[in-house]
N, C-alpha and C positions, 0 to 999 in steps of 0.2 A: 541549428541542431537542438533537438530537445533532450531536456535530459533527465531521465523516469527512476524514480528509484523503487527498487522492489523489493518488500520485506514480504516475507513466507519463509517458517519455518522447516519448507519440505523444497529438500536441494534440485531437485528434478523440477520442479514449479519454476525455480530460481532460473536455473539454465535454458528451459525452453521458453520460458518468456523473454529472457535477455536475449538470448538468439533470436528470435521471432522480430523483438523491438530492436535490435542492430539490424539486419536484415534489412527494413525499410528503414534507416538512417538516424536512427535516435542512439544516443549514448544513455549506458544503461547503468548505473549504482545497484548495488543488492545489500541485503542484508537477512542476516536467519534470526533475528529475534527485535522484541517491539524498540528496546533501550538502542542497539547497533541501529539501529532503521532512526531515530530522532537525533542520534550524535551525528550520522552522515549528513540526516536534514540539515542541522543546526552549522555542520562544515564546509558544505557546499551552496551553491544556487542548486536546486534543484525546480523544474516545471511541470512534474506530475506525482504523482504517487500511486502506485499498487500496493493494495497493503490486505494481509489476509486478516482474519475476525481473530481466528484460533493461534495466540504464539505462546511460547514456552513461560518467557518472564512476565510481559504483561499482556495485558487486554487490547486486542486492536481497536475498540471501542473509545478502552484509552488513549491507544498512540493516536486516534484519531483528533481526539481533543487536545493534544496537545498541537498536534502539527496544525491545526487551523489557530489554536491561539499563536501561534507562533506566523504564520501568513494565510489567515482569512478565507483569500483568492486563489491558492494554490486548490488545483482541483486533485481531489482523493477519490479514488476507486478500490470501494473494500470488493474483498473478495468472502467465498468460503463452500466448502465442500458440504458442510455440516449446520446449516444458519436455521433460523426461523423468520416468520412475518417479523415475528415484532423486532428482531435484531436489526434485520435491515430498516424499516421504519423506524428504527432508533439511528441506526446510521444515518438515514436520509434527514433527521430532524436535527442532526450534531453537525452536517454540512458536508455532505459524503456526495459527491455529483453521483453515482452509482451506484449499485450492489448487483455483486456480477455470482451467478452459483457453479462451482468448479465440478463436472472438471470444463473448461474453458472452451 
């Protein structure tokens, strides 16, 4: 079983994607801000990441950076309702397997 953790600051994002990722058989971690999304990383195994661009306390940019210094290989897929080129090509250059634009 796989297990996705989902940070997005908007509660409705959080539930239909954890629904959706339960559904076909994955165990699913949440979290509503960038700091709660790197403590769960940091306390569990986790094997994917969803992570939006826009969150309350930090920058998913940043959490982005942090979760690959922390495991490299872990594949992260940002998200965002509101991005630009260059966001995501900064994503894609910081080691983002994706950049996905919401709504989903």
């Amino acid at each position: 079983m796989t297990r996705v953790l989902i940070i997005d600051d908007e509660e409705n994002i959080l539930k239909t994607l954890s629904g959706i990722l339960k559904g076909e058989g994955h165990e699913t971690v949440t979290a509503a801000t960038g700091g709660d999304g790197l403590a769960r990383a940091g306390e569990q195994a986790i094997d994917c990441v969803l992570l939006d661009v826009w969150l309350p306390d930090i920058d998913g940019l940043q959490v982005l950076r942090e979760l690959k210094r922390e495991d490299p290989m872990r594949p992260v897929i940002m998200m965002s309702g509101h991005s630009t080129i260059s966001t995501a090509v900064e994503a894609t250059k910081l080691g983002a397997f994706t950049f996905l634009e919401k709504p989903l």
